[in-house]
KEPAVO-254443 format. One record per residue (C-alpha): residue number from 1; residue in one letter; x, y, z negated. Coordinates in Angstrom, 3 decimals. Layout:
<nulum NUM, a, <X, Y, Z>>;
...
END
This chain:
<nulum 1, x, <-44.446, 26.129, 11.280>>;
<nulum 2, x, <-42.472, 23.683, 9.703>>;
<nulum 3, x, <-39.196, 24.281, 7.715>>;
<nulum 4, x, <-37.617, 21.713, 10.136>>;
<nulum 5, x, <-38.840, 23.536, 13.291>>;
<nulum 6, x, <-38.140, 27.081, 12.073>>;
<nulum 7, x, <-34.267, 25.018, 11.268>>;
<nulum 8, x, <-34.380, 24.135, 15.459>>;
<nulum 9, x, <-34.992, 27.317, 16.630>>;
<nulum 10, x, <-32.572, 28.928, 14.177>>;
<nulum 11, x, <-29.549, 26.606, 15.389>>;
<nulum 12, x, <-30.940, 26.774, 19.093>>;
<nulum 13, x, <-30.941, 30.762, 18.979>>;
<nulum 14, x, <-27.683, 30.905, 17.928>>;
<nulum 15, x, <-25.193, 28.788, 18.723>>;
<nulum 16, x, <-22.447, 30.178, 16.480>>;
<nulum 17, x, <-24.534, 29.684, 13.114>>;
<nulum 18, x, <-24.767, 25.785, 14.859>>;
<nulum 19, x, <-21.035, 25.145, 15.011>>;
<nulum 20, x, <-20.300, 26.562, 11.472>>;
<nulum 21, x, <-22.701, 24.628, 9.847>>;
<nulum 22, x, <-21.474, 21.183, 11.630>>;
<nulum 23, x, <-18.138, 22.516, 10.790>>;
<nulum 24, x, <-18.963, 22.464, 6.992>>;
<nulum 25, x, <-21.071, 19.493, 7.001>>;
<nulum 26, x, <-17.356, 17.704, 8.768>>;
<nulum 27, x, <-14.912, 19.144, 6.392>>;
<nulum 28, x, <-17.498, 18.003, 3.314>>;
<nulum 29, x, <-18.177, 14.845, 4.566>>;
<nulum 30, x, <-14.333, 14.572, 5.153>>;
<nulum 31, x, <-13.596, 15.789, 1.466>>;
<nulum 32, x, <-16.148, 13.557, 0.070>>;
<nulum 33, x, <-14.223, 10.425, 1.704>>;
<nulum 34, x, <-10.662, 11.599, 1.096>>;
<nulum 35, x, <-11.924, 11.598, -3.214>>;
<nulum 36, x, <-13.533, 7.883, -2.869>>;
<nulum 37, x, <-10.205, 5.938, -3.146>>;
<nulum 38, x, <-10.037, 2.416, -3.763>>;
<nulum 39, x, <-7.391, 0.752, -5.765>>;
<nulum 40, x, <-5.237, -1.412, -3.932>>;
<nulum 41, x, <-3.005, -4.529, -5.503>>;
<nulum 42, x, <0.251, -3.915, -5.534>>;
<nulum 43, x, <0.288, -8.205, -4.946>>;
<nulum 44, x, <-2.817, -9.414, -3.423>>;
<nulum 45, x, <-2.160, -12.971, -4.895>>;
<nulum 46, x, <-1.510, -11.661, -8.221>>;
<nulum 47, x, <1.928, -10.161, -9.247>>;
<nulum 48, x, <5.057, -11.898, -10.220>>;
<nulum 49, x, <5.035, -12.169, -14.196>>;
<nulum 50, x, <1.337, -12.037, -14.909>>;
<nulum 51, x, <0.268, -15.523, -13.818>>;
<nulum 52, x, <-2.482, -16.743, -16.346>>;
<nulum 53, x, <-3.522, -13.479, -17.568>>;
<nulum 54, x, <-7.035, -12.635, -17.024>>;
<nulum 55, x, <-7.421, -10.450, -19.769>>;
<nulum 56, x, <-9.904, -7.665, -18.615>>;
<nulum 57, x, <-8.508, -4.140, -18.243>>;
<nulum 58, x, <-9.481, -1.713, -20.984>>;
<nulum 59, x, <-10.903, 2.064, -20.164>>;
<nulum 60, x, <-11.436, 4.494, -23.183>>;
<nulum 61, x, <-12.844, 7.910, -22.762>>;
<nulum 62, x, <-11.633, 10.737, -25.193>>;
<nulum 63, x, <-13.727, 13.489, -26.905>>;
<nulum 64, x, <-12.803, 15.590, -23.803>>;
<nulum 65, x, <-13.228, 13.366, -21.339>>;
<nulum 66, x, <-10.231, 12.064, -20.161>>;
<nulum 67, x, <-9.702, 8.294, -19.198>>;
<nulum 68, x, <-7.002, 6.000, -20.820>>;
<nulum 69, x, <-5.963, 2.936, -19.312>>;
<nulum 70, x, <-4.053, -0.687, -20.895>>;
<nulum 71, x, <-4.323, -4.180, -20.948>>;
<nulum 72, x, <-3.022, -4.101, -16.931>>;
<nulum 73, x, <-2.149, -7.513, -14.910>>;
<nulum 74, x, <-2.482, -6.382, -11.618>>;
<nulum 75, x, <-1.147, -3.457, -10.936>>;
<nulum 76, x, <-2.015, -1.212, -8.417>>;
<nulum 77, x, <-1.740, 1.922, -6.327>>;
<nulum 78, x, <-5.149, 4.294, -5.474>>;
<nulum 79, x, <-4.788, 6.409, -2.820>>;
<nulum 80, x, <-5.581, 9.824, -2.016>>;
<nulum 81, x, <-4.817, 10.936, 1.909>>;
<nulum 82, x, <-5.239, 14.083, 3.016>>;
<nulum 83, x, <-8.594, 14.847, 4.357>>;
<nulum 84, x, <-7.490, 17.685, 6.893>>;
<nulum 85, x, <-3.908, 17.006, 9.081>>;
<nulum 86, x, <-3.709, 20.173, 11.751>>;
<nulum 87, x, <-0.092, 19.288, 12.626>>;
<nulum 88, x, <-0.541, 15.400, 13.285>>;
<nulum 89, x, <2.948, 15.364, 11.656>>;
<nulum 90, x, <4.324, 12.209, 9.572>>;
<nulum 91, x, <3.257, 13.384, 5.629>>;
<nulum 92, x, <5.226, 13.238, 3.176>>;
<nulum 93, x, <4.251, 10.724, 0.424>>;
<nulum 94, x, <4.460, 11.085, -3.601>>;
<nulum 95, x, <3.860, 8.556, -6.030>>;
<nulum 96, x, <2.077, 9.459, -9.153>>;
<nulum 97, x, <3.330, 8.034, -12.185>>;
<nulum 98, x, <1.208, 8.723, -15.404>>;
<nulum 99, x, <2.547, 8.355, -18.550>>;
<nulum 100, x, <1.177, 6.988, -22.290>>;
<nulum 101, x, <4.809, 5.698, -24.462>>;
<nulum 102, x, <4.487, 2.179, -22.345>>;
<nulum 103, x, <1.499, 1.722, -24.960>>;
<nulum 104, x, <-1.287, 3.136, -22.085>>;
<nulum 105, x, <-1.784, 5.481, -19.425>>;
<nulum 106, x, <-3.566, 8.732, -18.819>>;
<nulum 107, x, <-4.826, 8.717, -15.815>>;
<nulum 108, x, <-5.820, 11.956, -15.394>>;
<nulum 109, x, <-3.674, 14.504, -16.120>>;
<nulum 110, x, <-1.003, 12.969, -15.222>>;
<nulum 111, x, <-2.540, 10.436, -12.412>>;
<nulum 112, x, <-5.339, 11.888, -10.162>>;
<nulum 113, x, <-5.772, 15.313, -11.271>>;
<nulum 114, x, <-2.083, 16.108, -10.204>>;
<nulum 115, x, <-3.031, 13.555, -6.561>>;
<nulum 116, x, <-5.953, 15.641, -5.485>>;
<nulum 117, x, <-4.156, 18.686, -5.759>>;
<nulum 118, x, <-1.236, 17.366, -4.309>>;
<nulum 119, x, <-4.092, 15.929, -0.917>>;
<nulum 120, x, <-5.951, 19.257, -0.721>>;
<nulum 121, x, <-1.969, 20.580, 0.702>>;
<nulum 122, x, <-1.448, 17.875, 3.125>>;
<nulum 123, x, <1.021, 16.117, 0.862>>;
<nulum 124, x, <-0.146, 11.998, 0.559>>;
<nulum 125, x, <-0.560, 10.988, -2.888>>;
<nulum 126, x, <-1.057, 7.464, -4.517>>;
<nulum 127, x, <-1.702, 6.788, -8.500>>;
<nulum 128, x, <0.523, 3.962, -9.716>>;
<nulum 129, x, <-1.205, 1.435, -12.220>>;
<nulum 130, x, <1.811, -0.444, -13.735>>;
<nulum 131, x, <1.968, -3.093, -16.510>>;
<nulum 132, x, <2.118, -1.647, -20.214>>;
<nulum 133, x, <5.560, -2.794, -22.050>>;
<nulum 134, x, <4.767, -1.671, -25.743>>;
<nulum 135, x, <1.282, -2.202, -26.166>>;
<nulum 136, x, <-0.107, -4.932, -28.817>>;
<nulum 137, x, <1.395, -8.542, -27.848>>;
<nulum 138, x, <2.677, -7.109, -24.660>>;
<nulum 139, x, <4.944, -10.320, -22.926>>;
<nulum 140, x, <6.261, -7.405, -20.350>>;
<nulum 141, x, <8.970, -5.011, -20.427>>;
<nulum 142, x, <10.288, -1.565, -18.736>>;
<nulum 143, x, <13.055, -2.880, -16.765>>;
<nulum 144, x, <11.497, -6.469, -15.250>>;
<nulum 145, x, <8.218, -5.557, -14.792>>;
<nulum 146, x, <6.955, -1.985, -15.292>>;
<nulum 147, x, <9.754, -0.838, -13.240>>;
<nulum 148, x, <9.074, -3.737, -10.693>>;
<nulum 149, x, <5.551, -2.336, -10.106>>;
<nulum 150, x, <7.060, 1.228, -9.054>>;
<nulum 151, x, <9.560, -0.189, -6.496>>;
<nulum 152, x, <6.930, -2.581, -5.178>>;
<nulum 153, x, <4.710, 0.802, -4.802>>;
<nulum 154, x, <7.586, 2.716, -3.286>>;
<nulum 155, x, <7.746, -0.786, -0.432>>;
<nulum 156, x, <3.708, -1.058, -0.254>>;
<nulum 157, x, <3.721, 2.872, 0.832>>;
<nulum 158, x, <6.789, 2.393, 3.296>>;
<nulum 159, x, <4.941, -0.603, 4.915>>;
<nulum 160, x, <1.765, 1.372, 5.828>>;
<nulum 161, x, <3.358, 4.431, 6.418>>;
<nulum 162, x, <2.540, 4.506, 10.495>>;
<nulum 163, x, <-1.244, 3.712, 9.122>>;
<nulum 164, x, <-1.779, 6.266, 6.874>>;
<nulum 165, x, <0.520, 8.473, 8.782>>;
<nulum 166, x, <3.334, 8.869, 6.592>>;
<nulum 167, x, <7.095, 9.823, 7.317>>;
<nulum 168, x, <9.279, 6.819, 5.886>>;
<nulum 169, x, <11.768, 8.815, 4.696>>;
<nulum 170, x, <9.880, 11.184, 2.973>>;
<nulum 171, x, <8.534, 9.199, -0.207>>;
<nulum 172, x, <9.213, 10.018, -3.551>>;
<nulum 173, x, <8.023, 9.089, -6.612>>;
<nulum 174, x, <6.717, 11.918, -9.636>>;
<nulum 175, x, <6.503, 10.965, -13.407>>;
<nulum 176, x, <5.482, 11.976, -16.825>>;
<nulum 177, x, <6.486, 11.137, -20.177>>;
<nulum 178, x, <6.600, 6.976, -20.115>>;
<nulum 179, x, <6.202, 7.408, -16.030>>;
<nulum 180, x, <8.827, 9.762, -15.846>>;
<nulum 181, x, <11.218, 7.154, -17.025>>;
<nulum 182, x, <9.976, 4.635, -14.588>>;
<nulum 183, x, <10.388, 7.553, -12.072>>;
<nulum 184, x, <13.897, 7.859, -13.159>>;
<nulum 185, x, <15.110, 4.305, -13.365>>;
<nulum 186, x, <13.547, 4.082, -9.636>>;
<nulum 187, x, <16.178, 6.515, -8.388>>;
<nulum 188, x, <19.009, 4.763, -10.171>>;
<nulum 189, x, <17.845, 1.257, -9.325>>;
<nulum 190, x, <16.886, 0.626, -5.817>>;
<nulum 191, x, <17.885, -1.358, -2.913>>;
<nulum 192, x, <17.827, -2.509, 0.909>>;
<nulum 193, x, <15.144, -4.494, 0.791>>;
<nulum 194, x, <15.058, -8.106, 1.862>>;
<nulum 195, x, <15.008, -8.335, 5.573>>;
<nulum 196, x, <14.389, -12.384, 5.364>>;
<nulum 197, x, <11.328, -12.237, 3.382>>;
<nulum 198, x, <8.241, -13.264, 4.506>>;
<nulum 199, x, <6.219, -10.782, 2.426>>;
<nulum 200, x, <6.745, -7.771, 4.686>>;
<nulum 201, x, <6.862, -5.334, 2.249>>;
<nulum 202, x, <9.786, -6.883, 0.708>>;
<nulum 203, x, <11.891, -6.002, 3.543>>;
<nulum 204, x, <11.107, -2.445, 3.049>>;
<nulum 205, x, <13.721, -0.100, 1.155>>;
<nulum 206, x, <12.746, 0.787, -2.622>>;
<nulum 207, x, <14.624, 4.337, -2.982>>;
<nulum 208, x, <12.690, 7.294, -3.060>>;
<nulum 209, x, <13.701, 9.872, -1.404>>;
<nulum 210, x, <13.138, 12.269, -3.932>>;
<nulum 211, x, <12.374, 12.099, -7.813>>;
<nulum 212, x, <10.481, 14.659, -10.064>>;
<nulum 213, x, <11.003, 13.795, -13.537>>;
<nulum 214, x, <7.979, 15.578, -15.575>>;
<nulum 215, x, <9.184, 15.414, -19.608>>;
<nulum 216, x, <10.444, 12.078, -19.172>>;
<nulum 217, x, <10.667, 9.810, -21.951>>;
<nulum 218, x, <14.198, 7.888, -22.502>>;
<nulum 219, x, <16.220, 11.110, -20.993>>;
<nulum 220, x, <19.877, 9.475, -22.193>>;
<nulum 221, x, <18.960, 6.455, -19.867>>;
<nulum 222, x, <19.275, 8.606, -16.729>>;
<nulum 223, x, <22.453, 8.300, -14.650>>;
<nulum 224, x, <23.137, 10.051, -11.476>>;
<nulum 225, x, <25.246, 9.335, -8.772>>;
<nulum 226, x, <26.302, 10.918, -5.600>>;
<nulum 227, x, <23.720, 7.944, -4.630>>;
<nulum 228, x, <20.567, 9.811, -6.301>>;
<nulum 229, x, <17.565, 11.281, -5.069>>;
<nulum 230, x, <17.268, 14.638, -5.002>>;
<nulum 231, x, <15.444, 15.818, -8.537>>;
<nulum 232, x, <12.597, 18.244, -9.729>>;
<nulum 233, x, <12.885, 18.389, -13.579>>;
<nulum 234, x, <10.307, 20.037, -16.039>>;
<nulum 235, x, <9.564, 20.166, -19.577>>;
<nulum 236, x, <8.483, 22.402, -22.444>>;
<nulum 237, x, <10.724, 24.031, -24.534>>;
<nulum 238, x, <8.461, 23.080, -27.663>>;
<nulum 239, x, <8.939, 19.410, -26.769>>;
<nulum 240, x, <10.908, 17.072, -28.886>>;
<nulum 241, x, <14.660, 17.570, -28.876>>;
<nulum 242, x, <15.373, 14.063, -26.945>>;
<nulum 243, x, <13.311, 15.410, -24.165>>;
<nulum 244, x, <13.478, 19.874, -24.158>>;
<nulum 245, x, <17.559, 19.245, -24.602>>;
<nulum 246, x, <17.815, 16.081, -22.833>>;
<nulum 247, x, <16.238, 17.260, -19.661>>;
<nulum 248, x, <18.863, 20.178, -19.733>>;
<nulum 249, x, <21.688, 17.822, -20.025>>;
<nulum 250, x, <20.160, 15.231, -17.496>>;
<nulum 251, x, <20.340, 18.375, -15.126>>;
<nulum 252, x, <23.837, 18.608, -15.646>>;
<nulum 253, x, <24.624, 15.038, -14.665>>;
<nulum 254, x, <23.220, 15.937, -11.229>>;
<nulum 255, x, <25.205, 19.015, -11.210>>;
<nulum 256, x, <28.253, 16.808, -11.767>>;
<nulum 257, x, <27.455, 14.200, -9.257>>;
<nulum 258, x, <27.055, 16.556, -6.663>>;
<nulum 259, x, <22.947, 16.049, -6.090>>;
<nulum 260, x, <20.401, 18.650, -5.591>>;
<nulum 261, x, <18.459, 19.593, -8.627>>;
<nulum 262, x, <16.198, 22.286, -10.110>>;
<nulum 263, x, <15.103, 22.154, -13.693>>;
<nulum 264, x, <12.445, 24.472, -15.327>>;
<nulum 265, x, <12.164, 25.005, -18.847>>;
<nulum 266, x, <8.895, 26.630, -20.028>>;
<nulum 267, x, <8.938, 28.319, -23.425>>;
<nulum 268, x, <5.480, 27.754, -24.433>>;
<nulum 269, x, <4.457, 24.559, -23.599>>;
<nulum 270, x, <5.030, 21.370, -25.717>>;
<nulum 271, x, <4.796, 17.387, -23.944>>;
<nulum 272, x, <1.601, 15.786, -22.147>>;
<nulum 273, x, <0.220, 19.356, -20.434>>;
<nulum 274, x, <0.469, 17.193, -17.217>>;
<nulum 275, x, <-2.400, 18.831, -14.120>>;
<nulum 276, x, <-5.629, 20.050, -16.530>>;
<nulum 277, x, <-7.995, 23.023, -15.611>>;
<nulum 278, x, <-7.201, 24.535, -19.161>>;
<nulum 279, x, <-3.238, 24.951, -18.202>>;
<nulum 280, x, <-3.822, 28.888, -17.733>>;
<nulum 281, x, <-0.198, 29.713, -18.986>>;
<nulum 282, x, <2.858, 29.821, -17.445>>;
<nulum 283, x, <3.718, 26.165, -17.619>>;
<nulum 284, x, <0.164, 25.480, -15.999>>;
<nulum 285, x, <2.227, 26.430, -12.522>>;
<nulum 286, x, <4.609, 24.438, -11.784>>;
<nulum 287, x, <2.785, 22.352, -9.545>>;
<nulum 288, x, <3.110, 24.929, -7.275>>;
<nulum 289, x, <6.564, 24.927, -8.344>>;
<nulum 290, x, <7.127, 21.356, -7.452>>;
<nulum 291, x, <5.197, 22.158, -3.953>>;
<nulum 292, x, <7.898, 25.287, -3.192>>;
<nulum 293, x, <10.958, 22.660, -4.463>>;
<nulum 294, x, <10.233, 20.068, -1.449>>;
<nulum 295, x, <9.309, 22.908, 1.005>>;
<nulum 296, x, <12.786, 24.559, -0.005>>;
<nulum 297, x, <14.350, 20.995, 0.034>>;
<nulum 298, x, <13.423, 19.912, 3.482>>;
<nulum 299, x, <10.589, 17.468, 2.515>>;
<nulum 300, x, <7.249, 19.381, 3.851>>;
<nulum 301, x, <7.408, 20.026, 7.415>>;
END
């Protein structure tokens, strides 16, 4: 007898063994698709600041294997939805920031490793691709153009929220190091939206509802008003002094203003540990930290 008809009479005999295994061939299948994103332009016809530059992006590949990105002109966001939704409820939605000085990004760490963990929880996550300030013969900067590509993510993810099932009021951006600032400077810079546009996501409102500032570079930059997203802060106590002390006193300036903030501090980590399998300290937790902070906070139903 065949190995295929031995198979039939298996699933045939018992009906329970038949619904498991469709069961796991489903939820595979529905992993599988949930970890084949495709990038998607922040500007379909090409963003505003970048016109006649083709350059072709550069990918590097370190000794362990991580990806490094520059050399960006059209910016993007890659998405990672949840594969599994029990509740039907609206998500909430995070935007992933990586970070690199402005010079690059790591995408990794600090991008997609930190998106898939944040999908396999039911929490939408999409990997910001933003134009480089400080690299070699850069013509962009921070403020006009790097931070213009996170607002412009915070609007695209707004304007499909009923299609990818998100809650409008519950997106919020995450950053580290270079990312972190951009994170930052989102939650101190937003606005209404422009309701006469004819580019629909325009009209859609560029404050995140919530911030989480991950050893952000350019800490003295930050200021808070009673205006501010709510704010996760972390950082390593062995990190430079402008970032370890500066995230302490950026704390502060939300406990002044009045806005809901939790900081954490750990003692043995330095800057860049970002999402990696080899995090087995301490420090290597606080995404679950970050998960318990917007459960606490009213942002995971």
């Amino acid at each position: 007898m065949s190995k295929q008809a031995e198979g039939e009479i298996t699933m045939k005999k018992n009906p329970g063994f038949t619904r498991i295994l469709l069961m796991w061939i489903c939820l595979n299948v529905a992993v599988v698709g949930a970890d084949q994103s495709t990038e998607i332009p922040l500007w379909p016809n090409g963003a505003p600041g970048s016109e006649g530059k083709t350059g072709k992006e550069s990918v590097r590949v370190t000794p362990d294997g991580e990806h490094v990105i520059s050399n960006v002109h059209n910016p993007s966001l890659t998405p990672y939805l949840p594969a599994v939704d029990k509740t039907k409820a609206p998500r909430t939605a995070v935007i992933v920031i990586p970070g690199g000085g402005h010079r690059e990004m790591w995408v990794d760490h600090e991008g997609h490793n930190l998106a898939r963990w944040l999908s396999a929880r039911g929490i939408a996550a999409f990997v910001l691709k933003y134009r480089l300030a400080r690299e070699a013969n850069s013509t962009y900067t921070v403020d006009d153009h790097a931070l213009a590509d996170t607002k412009r993510a915070i609007r695209l993810v707004r304007s499909r929220a009923q299609e990818w099932k998100i809650a409008p009021s519950r997106v919020g951006v995450i950053g580290f190091s270079a990312g972190g600032e951009l994170a930052a400077l989102s939650g101190m810079r937003f606005d209404g939206g422009n309701k006469e546009a004819t580019d629909m996501v325009e009209r859609e409102n560029s404050r995140p509802d919530f911030q989480a500032l991950i050893y952000p570079g350019s800490s003295g930059r930050v200021v808070v008003t009673k205006d501010s997203p709510p704010a996760f802060l972390v950082c390593g106590y062995q990190d430079r002094p402008d970032i370890s002390k500066g995230l302490a006193e950026v704390y502060l300036k939300f406990k002044e203003a009045g806005v809901p903030a939790e900081l954490h501090i750990y003692a043995s980590a330095g800057h860049g540990f970002g999402v990696r399998d080899k995090n087995q300290q301490a420090f290597g937790t606080w995404p679950a930290r970050f998960q318990e902070w917007l459960s606490d906070s009213g942002f995971l139903q």
